[in-house]
mmCIF file as Biopython writes it, N, C-alpha, C and O atoms, coordinates in Angstrom:
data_model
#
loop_
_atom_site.group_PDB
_atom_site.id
_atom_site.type_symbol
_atom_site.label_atom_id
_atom_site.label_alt_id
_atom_site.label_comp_id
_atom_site.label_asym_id
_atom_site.label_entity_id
_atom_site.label_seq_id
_atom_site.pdbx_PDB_ins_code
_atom_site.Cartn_x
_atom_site.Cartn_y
_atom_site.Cartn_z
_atom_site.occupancy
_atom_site.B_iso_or_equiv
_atom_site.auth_seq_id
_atom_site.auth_asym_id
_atom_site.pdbx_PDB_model_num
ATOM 1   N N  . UNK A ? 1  ? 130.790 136.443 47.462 1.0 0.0 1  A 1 
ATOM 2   C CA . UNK A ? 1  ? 132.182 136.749 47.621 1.0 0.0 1  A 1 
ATOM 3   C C  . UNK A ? 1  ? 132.979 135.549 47.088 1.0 0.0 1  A 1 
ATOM 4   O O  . UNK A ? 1  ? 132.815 134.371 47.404 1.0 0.0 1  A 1 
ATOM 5   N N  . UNK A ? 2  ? 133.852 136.047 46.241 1.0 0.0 2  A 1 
ATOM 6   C CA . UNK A ? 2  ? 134.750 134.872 45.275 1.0 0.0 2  A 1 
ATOM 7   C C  . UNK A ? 2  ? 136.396 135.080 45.662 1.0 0.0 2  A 1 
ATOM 8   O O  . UNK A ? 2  ? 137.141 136.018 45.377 1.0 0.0 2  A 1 
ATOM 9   N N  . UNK A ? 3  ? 136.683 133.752 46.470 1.0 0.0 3  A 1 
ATOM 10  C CA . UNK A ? 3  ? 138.329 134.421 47.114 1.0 0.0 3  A 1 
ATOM 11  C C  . UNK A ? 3  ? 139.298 134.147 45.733 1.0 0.0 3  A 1 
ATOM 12  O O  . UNK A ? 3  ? 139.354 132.953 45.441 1.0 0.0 3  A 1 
ATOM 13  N N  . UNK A ? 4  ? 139.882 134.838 45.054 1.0 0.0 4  A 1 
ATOM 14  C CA . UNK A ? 4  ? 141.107 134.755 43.681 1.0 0.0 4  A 1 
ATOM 15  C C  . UNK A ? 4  ? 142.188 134.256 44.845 1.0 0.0 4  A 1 
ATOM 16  O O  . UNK A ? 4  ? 142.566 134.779 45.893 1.0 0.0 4  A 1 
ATOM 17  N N  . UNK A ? 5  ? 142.578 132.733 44.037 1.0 0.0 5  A 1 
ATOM 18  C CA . UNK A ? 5  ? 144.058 132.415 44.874 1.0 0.0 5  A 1 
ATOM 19  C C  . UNK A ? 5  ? 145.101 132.127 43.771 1.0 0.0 5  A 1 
ATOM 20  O O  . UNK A ? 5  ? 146.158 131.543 44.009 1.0 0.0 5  A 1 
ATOM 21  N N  . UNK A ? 6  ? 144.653 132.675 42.274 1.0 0.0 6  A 1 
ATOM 22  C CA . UNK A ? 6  ? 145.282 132.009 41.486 1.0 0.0 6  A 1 
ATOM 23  C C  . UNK A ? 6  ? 145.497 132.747 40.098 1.0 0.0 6  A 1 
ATOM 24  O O  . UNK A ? 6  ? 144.473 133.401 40.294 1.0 0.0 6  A 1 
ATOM 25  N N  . UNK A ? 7  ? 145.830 133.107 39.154 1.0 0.0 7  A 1 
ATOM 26  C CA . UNK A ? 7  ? 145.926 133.892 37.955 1.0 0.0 7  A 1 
ATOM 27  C C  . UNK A ? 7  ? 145.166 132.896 37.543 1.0 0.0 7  A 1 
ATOM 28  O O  . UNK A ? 7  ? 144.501 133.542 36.734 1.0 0.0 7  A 1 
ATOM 29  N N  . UNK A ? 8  ? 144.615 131.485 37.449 1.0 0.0 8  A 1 
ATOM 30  C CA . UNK A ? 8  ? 143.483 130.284 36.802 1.0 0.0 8  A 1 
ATOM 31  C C  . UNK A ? 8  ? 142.352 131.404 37.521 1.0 0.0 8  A 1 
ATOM 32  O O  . UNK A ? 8  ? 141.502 132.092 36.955 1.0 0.0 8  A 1 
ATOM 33  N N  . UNK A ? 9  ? 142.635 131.318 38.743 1.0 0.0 9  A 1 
ATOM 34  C CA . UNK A ? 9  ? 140.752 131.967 39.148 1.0 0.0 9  A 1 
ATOM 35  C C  . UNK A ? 9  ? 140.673 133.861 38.626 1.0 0.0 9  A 1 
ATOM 36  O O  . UNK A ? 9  ? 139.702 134.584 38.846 1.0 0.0 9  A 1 
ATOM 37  N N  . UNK A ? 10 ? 141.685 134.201 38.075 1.0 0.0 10 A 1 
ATOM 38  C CA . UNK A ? 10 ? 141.624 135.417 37.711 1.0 0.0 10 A 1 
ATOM 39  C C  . UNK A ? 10 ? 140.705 135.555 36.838 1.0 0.0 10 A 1 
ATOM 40  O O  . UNK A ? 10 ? 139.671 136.218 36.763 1.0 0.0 10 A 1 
ATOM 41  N N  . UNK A ? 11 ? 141.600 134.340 35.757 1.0 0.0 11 A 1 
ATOM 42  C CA . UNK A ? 11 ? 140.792 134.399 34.116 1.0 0.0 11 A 1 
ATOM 43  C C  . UNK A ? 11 ? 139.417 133.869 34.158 1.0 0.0 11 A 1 
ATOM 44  O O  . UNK A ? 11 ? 138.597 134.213 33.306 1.0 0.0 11 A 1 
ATOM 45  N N  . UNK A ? 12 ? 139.106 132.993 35.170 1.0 0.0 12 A 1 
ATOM 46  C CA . UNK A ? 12 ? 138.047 132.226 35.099 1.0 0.0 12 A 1 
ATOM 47  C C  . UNK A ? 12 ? 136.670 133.278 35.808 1.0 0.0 12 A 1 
ATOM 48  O O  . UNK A ? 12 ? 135.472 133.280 35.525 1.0 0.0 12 A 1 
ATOM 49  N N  . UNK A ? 13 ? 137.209 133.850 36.499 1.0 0.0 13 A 1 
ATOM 50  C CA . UNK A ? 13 ? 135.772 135.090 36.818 1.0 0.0 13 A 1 
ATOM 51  C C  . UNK A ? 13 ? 136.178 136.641 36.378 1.0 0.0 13 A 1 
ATOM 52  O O  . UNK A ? 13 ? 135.851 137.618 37.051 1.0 0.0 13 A 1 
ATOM 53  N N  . UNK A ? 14 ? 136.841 136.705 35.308 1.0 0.0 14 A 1 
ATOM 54  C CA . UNK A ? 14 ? 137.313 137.977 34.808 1.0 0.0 14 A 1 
ATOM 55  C C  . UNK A ? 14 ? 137.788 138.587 35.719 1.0 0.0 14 A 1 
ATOM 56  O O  . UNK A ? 14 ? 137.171 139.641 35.866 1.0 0.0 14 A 1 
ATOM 57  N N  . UNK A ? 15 ? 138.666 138.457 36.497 1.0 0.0 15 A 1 
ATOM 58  C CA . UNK A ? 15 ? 139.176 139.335 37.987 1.0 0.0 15 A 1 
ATOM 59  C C  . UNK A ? 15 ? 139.809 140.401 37.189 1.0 0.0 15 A 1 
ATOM 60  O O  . UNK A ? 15 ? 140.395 140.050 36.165 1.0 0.0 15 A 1 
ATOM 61  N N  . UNK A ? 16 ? 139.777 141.676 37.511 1.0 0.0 16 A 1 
ATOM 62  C CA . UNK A ? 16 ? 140.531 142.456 37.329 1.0 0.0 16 A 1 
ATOM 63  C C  . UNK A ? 16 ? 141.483 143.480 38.579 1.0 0.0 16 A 1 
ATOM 64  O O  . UNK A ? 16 ? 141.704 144.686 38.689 1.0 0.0 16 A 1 
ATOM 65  N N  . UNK A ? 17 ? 141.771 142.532 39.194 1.0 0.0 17 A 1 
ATOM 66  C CA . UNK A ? 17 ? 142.569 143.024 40.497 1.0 0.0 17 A 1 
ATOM 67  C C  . UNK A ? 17 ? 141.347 142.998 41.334 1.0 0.0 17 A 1 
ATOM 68  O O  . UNK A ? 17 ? 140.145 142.849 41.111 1.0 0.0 17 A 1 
ATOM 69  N N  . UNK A ? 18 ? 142.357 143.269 42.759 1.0 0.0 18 A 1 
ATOM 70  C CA . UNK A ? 18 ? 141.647 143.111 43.831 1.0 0.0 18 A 1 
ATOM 71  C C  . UNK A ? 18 ? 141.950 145.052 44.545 1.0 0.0 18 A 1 
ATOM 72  O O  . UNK A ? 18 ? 143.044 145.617 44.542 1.0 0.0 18 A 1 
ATOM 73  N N  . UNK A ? 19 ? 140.554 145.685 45.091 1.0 0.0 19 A 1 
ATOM 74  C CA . UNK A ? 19 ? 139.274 144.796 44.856 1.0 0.0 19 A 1 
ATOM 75  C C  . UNK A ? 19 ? 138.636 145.292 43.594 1.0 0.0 19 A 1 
ATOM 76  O O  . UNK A ? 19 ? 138.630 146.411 43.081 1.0 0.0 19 A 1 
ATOM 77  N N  . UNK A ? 20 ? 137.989 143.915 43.160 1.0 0.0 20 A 1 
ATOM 78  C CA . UNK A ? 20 ? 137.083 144.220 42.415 1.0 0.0 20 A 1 
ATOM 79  C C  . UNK A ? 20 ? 135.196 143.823 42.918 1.0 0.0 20 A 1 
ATOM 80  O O  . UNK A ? 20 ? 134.730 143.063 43.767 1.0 0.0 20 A 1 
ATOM 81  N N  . UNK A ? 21 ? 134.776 144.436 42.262 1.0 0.0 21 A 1 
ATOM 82  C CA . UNK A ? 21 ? 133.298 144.760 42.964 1.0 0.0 21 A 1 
ATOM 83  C C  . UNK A ? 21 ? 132.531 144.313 41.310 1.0 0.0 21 A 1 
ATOM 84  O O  . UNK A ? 21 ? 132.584 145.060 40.333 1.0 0.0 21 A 1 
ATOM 85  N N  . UNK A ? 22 ? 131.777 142.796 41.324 1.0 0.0 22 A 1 
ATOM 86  C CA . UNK A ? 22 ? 131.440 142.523 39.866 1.0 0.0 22 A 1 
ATOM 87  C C  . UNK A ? 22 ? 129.488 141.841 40.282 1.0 0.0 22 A 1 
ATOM 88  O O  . UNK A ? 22 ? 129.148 140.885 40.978 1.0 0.0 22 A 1 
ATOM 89  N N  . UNK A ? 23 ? 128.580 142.903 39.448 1.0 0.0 23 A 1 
ATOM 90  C CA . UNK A ? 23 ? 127.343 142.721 39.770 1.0 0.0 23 A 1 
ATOM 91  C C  . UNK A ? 23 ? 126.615 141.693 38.933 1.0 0.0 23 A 1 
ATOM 92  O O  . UNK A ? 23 ? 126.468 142.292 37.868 1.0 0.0 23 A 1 
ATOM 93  N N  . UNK A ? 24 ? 126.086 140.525 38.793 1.0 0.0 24 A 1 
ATOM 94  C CA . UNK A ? 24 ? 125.444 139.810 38.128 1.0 0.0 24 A 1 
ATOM 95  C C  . UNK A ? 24 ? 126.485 139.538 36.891 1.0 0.0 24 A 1 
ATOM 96  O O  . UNK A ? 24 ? 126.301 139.746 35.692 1.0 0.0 24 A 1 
ATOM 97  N N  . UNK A ? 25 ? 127.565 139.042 37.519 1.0 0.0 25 A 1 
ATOM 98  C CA . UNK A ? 25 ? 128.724 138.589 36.894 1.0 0.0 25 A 1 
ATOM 99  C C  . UNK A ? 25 ? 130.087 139.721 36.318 1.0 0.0 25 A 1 
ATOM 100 O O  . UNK A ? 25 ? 131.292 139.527 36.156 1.0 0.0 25 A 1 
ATOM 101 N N  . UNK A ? 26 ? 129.286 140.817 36.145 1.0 0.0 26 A 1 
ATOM 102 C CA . UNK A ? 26 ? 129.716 141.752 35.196 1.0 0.0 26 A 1 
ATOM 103 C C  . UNK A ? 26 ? 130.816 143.303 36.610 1.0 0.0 26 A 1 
ATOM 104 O O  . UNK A ? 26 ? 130.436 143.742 37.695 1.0 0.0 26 A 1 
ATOM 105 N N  . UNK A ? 27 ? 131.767 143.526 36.028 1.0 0.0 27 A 1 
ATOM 106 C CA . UNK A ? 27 ? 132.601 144.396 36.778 1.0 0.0 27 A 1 
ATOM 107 C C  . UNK A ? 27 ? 131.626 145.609 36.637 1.0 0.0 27 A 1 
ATOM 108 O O  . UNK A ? 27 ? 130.882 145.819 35.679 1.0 0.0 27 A 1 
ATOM 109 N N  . UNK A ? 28 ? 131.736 146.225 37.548 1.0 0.0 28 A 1 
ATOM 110 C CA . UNK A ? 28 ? 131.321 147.707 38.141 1.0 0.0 28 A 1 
ATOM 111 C C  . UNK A ? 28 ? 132.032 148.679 37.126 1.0 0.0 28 A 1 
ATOM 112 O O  . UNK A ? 28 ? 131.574 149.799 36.898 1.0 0.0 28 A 1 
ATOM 113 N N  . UNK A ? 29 ? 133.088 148.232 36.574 1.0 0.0 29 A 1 
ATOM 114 C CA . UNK A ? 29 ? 133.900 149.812 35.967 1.0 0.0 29 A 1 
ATOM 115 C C  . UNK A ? 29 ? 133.883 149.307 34.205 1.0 0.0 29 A 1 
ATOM 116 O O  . UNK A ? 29 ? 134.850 148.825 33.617 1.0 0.0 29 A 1 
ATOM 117 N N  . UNK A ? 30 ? 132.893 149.500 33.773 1.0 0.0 30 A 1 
ATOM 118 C CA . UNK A ? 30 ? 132.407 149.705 32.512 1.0 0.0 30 A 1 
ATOM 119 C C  . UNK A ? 30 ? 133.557 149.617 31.652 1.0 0.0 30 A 1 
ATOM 120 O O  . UNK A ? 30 ? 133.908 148.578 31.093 1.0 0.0 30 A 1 
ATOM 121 N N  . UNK A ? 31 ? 134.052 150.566 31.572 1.0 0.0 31 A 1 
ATOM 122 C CA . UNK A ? 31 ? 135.028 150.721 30.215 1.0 0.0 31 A 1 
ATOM 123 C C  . UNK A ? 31 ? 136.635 149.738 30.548 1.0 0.0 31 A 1 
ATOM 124 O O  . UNK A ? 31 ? 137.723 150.147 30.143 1.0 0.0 31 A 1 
ATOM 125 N N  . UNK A ? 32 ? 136.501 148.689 31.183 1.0 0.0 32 A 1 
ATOM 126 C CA . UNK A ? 32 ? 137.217 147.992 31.692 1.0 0.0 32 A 1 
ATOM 127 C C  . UNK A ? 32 ? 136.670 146.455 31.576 1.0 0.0 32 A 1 
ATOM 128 O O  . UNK A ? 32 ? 137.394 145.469 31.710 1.0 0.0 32 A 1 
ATOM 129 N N  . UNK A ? 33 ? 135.684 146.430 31.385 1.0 0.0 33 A 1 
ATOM 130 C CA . UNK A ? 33 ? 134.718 144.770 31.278 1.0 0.0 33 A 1 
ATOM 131 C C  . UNK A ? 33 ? 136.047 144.030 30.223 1.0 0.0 33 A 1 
ATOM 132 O O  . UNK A ? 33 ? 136.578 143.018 30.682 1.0 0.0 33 A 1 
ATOM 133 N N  . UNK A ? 34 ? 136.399 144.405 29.242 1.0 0.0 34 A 1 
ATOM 134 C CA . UNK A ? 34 ? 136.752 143.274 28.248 1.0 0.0 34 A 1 
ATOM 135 C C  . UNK A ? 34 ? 138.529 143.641 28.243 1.0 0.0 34 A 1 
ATOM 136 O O  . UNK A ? 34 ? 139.212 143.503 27.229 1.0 0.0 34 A 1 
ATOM 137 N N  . UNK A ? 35 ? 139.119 144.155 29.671 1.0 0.0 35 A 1 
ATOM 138 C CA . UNK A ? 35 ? 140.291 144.276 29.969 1.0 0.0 35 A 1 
ATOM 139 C C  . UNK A ? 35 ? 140.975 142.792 29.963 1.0 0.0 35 A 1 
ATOM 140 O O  . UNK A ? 35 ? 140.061 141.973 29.862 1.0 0.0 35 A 1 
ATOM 141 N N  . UNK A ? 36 ? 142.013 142.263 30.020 1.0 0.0 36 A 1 
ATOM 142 C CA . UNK A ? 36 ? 142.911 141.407 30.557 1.0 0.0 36 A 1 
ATOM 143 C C  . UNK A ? 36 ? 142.932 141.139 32.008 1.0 0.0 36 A 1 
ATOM 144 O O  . UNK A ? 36 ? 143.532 141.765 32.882 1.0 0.0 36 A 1 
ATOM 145 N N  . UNK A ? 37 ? 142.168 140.093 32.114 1.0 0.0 37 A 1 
ATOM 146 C CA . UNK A ? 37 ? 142.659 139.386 34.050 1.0 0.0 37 A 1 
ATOM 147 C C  . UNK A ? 37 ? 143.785 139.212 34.373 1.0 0.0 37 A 1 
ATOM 148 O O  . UNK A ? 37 ? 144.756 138.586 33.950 1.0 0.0 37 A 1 
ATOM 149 N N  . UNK A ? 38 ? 143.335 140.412 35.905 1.0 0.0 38 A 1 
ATOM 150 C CA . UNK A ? 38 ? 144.917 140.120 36.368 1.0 0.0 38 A 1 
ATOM 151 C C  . UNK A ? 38 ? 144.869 139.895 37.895 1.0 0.0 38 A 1 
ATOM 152 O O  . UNK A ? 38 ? 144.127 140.473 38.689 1.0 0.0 38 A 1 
ATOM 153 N N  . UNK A ? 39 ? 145.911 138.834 38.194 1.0 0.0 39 A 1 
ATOM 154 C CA . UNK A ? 39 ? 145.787 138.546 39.536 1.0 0.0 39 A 1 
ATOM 155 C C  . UNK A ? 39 ? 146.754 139.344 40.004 1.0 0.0 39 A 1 
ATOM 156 O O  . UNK A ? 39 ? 147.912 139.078 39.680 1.0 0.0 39 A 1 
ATOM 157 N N  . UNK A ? 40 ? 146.503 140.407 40.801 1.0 0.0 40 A 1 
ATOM 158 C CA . UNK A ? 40 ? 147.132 141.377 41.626 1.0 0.0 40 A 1 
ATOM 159 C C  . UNK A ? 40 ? 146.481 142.777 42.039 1.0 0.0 40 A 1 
ATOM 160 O O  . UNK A ? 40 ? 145.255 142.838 41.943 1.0 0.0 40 A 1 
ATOM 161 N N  . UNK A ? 41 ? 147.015 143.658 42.388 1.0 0.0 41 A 1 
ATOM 162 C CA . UNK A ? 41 ? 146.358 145.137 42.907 1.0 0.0 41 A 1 
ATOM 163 C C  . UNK A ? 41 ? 145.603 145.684 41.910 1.0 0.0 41 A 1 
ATOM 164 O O  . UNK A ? 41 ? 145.909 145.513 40.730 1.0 0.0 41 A 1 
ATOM 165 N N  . UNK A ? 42 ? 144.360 146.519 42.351 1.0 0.0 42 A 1 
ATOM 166 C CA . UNK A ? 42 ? 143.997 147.659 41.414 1.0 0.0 42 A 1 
ATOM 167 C C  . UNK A ? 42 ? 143.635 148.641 41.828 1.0 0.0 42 A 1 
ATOM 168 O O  . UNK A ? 42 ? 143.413 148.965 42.995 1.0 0.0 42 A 1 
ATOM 169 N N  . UNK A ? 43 ? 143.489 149.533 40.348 1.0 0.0 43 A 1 
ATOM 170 C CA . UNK A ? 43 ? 143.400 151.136 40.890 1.0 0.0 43 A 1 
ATOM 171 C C  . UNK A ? 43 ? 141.918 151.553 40.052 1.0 0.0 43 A 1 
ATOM 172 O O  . UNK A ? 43 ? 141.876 151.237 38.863 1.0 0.0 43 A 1 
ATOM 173 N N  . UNK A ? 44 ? 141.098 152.029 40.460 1.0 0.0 44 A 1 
ATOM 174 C CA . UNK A ? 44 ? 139.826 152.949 39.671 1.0 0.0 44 A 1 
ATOM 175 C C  . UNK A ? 44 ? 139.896 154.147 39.186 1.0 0.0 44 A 1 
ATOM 176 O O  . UNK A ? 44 ? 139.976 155.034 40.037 1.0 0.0 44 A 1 
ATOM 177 N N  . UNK A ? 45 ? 139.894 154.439 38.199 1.0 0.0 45 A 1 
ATOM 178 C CA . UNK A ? 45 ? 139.712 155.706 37.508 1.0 0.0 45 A 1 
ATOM 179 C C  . UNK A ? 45 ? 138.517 156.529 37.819 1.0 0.0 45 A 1 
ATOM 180 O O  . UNK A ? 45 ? 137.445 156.482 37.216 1.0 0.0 45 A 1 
ATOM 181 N N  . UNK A ? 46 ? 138.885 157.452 39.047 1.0 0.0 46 A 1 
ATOM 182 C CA . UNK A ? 46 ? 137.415 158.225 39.489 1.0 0.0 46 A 1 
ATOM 183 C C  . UNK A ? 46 ? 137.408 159.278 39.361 1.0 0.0 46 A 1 
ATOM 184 O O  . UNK A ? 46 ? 138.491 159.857 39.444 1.0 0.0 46 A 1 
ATOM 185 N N  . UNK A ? 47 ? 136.221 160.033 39.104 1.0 0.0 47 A 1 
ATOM 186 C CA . UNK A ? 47 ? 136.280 161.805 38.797 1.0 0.0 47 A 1 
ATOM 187 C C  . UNK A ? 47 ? 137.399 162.689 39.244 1.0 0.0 47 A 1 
ATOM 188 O O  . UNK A ? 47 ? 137.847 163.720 38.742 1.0 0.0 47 A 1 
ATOM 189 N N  . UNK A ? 48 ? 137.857 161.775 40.712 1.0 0.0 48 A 1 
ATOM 190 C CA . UNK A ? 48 ? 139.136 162.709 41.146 1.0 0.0 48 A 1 
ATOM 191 C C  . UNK A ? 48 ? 140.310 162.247 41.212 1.0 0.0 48 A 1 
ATOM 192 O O  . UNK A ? 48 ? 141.174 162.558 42.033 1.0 0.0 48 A 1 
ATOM 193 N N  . UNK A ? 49 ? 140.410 161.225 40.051 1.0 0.0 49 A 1 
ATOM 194 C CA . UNK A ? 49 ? 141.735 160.656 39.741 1.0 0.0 49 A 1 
ATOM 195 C C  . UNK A ? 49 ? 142.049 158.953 40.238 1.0 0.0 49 A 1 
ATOM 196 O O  . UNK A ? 49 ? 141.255 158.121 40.677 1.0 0.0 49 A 1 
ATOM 197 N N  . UNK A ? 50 ? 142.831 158.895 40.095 1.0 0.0 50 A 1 
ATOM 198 C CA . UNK A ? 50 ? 142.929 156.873 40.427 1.0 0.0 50 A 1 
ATOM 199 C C  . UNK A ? 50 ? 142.627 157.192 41.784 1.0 0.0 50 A 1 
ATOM 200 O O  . UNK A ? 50 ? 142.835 158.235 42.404 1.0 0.0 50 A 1 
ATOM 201 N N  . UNK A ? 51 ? 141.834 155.569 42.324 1.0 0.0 51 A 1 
ATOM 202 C CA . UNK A ? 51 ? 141.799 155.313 44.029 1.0 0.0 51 A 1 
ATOM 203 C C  . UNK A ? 51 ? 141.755 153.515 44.144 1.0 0.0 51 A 1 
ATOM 204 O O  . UNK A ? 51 ? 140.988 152.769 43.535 1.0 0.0 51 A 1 
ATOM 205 N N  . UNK A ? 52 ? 142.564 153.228 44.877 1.0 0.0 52 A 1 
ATOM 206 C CA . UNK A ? 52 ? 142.461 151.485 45.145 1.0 0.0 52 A 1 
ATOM 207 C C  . UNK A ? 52 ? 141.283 151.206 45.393 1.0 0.0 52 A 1 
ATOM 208 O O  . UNK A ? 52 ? 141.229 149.978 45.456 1.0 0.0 52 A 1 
ATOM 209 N N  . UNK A ? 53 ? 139.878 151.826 45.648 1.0 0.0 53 A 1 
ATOM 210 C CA . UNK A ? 53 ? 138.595 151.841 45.554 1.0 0.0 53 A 1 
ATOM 211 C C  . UNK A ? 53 ? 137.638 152.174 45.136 1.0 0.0 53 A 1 
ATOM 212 O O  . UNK A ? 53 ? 137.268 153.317 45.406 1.0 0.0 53 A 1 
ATOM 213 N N  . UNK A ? 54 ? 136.841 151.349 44.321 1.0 0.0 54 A 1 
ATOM 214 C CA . UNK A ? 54 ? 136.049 152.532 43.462 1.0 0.0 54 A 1 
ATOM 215 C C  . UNK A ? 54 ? 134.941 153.538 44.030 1.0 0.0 54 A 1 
ATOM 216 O O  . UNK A ? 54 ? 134.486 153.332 45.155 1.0 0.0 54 A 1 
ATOM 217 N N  . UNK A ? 55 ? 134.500 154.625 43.265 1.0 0.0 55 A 1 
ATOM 218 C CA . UNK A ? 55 ? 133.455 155.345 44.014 1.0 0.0 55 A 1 
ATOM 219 C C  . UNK A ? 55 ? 132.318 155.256 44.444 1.0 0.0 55 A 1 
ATOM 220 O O  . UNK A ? 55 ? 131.670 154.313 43.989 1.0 0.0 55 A 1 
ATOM 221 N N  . UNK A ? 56 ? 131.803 155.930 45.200 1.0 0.0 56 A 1 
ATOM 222 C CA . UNK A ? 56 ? 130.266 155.484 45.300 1.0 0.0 56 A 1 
ATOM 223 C C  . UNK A ? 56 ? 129.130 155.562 44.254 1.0 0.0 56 A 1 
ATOM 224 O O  . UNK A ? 56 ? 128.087 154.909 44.238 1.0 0.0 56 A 1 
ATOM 225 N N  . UNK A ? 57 ? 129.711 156.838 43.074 1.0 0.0 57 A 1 
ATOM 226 C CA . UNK A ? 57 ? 129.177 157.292 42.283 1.0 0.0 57 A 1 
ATOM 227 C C  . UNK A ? 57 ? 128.969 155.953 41.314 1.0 0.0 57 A 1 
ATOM 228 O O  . UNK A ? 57 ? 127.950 155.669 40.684 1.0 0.0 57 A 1 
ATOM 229 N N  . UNK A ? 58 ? 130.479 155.056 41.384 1.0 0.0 58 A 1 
ATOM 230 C CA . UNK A ? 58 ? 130.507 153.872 40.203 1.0 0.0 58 A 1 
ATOM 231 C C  . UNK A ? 58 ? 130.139 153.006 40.767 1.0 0.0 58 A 1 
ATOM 232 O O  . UNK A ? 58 ? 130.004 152.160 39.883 1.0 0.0 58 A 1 
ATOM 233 N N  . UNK A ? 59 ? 129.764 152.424 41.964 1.0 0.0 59 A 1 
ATOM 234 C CA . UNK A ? 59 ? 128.866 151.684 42.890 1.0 0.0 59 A 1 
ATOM 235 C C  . UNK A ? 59 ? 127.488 151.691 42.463 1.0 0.0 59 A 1 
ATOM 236 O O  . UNK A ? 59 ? 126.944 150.627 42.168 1.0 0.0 59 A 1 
ATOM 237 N N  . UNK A ? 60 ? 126.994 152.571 42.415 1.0 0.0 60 A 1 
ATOM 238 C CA . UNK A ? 60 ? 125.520 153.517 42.241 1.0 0.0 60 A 1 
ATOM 239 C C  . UNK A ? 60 ? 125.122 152.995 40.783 1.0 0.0 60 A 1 
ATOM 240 O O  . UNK A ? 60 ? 124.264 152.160 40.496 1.0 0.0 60 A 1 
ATOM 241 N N  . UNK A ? 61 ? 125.870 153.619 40.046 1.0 0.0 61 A 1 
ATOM 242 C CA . UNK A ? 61 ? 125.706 153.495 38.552 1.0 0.0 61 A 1 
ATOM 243 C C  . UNK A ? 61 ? 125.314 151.838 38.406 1.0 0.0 61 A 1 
ATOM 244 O O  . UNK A ? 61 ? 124.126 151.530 38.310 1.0 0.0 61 A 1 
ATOM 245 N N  . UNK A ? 62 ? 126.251 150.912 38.395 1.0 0.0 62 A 1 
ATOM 246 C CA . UNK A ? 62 ? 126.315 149.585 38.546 1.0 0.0 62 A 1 
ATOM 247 C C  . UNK A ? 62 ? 125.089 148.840 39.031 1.0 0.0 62 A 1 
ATOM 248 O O  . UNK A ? 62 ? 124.335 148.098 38.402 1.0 0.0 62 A 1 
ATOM 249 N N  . UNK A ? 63 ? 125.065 149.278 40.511 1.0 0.0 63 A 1 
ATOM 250 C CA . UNK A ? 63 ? 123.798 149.221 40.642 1.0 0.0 63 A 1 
ATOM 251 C C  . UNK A ? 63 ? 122.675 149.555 40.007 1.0 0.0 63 A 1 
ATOM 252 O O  . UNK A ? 63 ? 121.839 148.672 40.198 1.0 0.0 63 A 1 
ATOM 253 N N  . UNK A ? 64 ? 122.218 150.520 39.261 1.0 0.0 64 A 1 
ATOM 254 C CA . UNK A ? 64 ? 121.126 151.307 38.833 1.0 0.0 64 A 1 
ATOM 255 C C  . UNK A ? 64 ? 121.080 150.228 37.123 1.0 0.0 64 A 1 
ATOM 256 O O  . UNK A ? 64 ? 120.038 149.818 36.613 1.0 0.0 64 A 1 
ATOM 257 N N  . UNK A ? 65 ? 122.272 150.035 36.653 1.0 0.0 65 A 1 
ATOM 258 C CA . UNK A ? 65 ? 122.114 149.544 35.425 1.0 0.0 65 A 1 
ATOM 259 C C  . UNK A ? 65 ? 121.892 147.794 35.208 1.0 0.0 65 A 1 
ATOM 260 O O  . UNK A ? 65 ? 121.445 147.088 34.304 1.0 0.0 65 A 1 
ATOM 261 N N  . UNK A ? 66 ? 122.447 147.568 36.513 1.0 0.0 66 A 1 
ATOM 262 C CA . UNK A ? 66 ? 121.723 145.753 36.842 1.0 0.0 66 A 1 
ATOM 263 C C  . UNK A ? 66 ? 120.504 146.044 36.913 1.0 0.0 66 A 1 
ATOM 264 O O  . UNK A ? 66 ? 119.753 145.310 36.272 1.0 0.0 66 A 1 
ATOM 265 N N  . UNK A ? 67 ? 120.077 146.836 37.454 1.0 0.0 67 A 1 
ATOM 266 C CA . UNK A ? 67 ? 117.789 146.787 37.904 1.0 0.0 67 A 1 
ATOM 267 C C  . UNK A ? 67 ? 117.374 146.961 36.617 1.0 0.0 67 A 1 
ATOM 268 O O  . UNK A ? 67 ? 116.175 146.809 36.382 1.0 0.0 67 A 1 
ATOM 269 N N  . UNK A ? 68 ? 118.489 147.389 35.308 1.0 0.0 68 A 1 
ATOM 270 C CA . UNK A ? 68 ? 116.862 147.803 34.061 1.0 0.0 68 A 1 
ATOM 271 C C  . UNK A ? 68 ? 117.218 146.492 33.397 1.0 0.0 68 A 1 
ATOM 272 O O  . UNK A ? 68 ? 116.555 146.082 32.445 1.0 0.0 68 A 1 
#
């Protein structure tokens, strides 16, 4: 767990809002990795539309693609 107190600690661990959920360095939401850090709120793009949390489905995935 990495506390962001700063738009410096944004850029420096690729934050892309809070929360973000990032596995063996790398963010959970794929088509978003090489976005712009930003220190403030975020939203996930999930099968059933934006949620301030991502899904379990994109949890899962993340997971499954760190193990190969």
């Amino acid at each position: 767990m990495v506390k962001i107190e700063s738009e410096e600690d944004a850029y420096r661990y690729k934050f892309l809002g809070s929360p973000s959920i990032h596995i063996n360095g790398e963010d959970i939401e794929k088509k978003r990795r090489n976005d712009e850090p930003l220190y403030g709120c975020r939203v996930y793009k999930t099968i059933d539309g934006y949620s301030g949390i991502p899904s379990r489905e994109m949890i899962l995935y993340a997971i499954n693609e760190a193990l190969i």
